[in-house]
DSSP file (Angstrom, degrees, kcal/mol; ACC not computed):
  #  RESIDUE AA STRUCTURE BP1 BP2  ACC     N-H-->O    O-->H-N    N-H-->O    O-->H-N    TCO  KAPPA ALPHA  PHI   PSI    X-CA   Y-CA   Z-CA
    1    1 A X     >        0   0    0      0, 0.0     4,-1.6     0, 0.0     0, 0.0   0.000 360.0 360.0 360.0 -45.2   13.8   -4.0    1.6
    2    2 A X  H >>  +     0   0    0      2,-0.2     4,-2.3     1,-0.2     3,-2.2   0.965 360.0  54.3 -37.0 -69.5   14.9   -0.9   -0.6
    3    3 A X  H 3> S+     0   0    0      1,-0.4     4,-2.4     2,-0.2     5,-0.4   0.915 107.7  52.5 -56.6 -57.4   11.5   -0.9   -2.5
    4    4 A X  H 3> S+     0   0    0      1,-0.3     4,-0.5     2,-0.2    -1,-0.4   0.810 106.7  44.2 -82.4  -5.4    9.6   -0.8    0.8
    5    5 A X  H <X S+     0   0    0     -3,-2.2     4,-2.1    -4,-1.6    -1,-0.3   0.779 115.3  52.5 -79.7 -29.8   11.0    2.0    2.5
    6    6 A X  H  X S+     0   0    0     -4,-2.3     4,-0.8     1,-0.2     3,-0.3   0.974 110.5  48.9 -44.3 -46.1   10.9    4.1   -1.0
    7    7 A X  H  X S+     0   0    0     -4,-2.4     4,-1.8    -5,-0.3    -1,-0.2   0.674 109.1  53.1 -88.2 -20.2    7.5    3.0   -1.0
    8    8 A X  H  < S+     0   0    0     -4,-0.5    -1,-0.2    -5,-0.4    -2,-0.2   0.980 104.1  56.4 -24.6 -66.0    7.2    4.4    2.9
    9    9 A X  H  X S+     0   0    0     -4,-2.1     4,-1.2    -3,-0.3    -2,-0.2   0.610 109.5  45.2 -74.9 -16.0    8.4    7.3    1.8
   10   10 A X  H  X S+     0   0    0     -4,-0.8     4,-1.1     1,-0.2     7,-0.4   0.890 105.2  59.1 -67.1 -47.4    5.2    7.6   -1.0
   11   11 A X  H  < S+     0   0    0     -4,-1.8    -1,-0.2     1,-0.2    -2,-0.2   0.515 110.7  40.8 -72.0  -1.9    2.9    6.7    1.1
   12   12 A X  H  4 S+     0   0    0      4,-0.1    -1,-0.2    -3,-0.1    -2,-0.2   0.656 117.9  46.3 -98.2 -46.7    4.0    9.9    3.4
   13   13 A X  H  < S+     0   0    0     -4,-1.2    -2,-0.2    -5,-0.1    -3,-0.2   0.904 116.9  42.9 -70.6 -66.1    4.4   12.2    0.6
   14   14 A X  S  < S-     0   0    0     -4,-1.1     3,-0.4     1,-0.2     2,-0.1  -0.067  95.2 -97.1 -33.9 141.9    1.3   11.3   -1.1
   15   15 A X  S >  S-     0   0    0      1,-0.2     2,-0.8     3,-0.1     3,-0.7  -0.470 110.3 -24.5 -68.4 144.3   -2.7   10.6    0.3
   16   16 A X  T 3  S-     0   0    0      1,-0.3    -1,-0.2    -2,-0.1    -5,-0.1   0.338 102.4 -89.2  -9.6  38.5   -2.3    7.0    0.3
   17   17 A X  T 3>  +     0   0    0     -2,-0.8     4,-3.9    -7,-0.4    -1,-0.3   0.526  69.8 159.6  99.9 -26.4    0.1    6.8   -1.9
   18   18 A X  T <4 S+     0   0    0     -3,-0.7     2,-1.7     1,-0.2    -1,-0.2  -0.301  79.4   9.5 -72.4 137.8   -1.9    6.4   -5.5
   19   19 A X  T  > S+     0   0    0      1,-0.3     4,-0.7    -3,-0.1    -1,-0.2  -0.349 124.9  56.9 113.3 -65.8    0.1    7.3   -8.0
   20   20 A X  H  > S+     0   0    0     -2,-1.7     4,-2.9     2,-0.2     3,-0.4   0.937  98.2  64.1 -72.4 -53.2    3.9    7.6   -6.2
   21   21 A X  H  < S+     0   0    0     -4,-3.9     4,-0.4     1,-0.3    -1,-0.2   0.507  98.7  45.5 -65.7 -11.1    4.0    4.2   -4.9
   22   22 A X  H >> S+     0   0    0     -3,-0.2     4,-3.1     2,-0.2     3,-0.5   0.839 118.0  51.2 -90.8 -51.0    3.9    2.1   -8.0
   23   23 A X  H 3X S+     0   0    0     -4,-0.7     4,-0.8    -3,-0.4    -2,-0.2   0.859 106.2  51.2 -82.0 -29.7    6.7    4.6   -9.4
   24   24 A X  H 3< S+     0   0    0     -4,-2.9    -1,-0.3     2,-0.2    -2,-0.2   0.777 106.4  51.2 -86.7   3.0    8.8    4.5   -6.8
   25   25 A X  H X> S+     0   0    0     -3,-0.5     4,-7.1    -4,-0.4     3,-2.1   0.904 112.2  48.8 -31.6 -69.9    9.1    0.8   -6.6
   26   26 A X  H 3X S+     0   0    0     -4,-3.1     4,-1.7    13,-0.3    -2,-0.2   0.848 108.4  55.1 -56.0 -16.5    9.9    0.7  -10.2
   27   27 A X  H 3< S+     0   0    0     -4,-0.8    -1,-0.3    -5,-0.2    -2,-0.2   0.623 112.7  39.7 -98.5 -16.6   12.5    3.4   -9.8
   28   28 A X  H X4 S+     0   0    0     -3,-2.1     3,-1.3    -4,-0.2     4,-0.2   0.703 117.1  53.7-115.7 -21.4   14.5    1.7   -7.1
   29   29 A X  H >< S+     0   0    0     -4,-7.1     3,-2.4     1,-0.2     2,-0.2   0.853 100.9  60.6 -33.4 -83.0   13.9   -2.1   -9.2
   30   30 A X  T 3< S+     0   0    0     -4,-1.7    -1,-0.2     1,-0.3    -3,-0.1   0.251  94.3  55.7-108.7  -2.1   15.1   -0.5  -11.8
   31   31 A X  T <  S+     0   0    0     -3,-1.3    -1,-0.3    -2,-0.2    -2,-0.1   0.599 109.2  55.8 -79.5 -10.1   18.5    0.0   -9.5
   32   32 A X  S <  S-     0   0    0     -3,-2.4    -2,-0.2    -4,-0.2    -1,-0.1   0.595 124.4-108.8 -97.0 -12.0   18.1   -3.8   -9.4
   33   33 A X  S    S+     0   0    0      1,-0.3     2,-0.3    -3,-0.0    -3,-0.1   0.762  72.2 151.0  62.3  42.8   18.1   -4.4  -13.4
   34   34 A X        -     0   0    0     -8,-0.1    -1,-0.3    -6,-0.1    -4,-0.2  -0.835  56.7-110.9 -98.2 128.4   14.2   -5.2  -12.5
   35   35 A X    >>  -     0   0    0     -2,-0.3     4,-1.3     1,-0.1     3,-0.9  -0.347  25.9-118.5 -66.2 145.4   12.4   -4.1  -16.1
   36   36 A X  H >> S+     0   0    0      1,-0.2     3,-0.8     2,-0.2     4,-0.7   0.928 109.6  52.8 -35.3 -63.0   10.3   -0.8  -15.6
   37   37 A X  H 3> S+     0   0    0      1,-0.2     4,-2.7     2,-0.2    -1,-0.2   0.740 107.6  47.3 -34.8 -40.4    7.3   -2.4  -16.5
   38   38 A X  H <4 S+     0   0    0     -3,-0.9    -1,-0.2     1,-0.2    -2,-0.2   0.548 110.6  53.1-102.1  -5.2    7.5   -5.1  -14.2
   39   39 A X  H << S+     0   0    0     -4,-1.3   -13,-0.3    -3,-0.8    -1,-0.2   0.249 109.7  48.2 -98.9   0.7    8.5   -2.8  -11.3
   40   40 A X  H  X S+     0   0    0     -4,-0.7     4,-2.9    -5,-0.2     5,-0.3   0.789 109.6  57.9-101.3 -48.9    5.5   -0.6  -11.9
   41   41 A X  T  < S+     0   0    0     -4,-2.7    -2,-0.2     1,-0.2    -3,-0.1   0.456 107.8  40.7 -18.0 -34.0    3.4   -3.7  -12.0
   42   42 A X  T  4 S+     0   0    0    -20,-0.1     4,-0.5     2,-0.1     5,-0.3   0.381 105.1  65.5-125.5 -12.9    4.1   -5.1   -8.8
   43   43 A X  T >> S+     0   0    0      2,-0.2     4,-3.0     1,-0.1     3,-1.7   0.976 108.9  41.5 -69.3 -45.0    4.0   -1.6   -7.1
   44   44 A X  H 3X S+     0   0    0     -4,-2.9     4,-0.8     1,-0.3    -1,-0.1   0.716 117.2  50.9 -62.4 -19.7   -0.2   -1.4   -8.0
   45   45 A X  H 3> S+     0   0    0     -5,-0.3     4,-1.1     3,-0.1     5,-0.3   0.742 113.5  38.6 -93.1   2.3   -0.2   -4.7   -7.0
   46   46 A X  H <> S+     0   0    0     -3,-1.7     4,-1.6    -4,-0.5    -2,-0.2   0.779 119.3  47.7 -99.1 -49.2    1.5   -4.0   -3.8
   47   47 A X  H  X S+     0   0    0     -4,-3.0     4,-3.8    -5,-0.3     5,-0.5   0.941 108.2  58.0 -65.2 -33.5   -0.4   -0.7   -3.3
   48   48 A X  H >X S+     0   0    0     -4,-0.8     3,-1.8    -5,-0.3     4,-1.6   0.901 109.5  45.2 -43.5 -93.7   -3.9   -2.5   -4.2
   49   49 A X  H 3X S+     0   0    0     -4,-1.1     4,-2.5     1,-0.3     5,-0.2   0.764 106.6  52.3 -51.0 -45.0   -3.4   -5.0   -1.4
   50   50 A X  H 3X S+     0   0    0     -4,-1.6     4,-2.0    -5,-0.3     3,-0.5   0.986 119.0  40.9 -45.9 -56.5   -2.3   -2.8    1.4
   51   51 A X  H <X S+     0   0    0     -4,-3.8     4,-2.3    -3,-1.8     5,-0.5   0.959 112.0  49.4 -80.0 -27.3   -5.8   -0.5    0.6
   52   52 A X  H  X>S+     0   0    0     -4,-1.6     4,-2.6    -5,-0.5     5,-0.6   0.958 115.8  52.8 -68.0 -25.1   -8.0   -3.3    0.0
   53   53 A X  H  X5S+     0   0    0     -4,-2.5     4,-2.4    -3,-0.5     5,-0.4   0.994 111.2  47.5 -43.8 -60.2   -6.1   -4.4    3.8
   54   54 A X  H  X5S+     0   0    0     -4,-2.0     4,-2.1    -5,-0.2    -1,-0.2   0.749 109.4  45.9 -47.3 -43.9   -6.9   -1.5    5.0
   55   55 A X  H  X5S+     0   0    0     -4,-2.3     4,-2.4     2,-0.2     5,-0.3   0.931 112.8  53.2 -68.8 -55.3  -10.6   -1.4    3.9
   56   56 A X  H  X5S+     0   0    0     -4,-2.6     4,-1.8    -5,-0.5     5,-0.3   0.934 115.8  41.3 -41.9 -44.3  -11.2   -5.1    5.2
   57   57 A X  H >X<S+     0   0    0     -4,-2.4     4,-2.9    -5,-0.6     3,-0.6   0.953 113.1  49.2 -75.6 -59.3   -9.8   -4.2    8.5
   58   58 A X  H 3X S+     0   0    0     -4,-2.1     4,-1.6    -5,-0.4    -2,-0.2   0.813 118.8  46.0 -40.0 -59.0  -11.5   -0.5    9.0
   59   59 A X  H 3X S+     0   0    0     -4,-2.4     4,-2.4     1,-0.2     5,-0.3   0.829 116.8  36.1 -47.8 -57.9  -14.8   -2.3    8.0
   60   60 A X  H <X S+     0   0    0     -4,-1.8     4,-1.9    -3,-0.6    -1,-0.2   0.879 117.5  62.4 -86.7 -25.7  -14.8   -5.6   10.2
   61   61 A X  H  X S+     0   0    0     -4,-2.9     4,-2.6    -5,-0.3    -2,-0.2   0.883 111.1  32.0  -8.3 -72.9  -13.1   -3.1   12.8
   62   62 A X  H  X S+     0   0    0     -4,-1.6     4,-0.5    -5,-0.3    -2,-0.2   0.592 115.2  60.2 -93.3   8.3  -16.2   -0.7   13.1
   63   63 A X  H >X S+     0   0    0     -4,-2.4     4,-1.1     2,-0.1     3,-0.6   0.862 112.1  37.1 -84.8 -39.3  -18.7   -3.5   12.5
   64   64 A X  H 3X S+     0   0    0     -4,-1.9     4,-1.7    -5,-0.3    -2,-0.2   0.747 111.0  62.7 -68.4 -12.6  -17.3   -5.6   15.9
   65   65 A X  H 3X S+     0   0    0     -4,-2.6     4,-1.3     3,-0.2    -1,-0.2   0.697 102.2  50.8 -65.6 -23.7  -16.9   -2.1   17.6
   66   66 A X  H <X S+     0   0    0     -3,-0.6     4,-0.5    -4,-0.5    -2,-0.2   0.788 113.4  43.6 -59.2 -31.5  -20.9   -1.7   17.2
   67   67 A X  H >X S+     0   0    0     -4,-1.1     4,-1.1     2,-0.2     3,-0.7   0.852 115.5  53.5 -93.7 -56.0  -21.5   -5.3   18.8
   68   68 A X  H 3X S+     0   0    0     -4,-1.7     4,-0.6    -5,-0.3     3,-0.3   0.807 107.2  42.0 -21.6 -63.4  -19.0   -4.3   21.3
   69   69 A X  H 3< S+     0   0    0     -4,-1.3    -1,-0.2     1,-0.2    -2,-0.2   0.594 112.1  61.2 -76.8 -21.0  -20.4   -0.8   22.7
   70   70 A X  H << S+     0   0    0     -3,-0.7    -1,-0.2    -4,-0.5    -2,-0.2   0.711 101.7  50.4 -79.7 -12.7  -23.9   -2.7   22.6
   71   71 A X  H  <        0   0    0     -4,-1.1    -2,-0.2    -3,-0.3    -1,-0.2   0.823 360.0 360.0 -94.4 -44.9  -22.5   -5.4   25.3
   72   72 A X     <        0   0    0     -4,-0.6    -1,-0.2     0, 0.0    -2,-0.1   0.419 360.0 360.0 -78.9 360.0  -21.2   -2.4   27.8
């Protein structure tokens, strides 16, 4: 639960995040005895899936808002 509100707080400070969010993951693992590596690892993977979410949604978002506005 730490690691994602650090990682909140990246995603604020930062444009989506790149960069900050994988290092602060690892920086509050590494309060856990979580190796560095393996907390920087699972932040990119964490931060990956959340934009590739994002992209999937925005996308299948504005294609069913086109089919939509053609029905009204």
């Amino acid at each position: 639960m730490v690691g994602f509100i650090a990682g909140t707080f990246a995603m604020s400070l930062t444009s989506g995040g790149i960069g900050l969010y994988p290092l602060a993951i690892a920086s509050v693992y590494k309060l856990y005895d979580v190796p560095v590596d393996v907390g920087q690892a699972f932040g990119w993977v964490l931060w990956t899936a959340q934009t590739l979410l994002v992209i999937l949604a925005g996308s299948i978002s504005a294609l069913l808002l086109t089919f939509v506005s053609k029905k009204s």
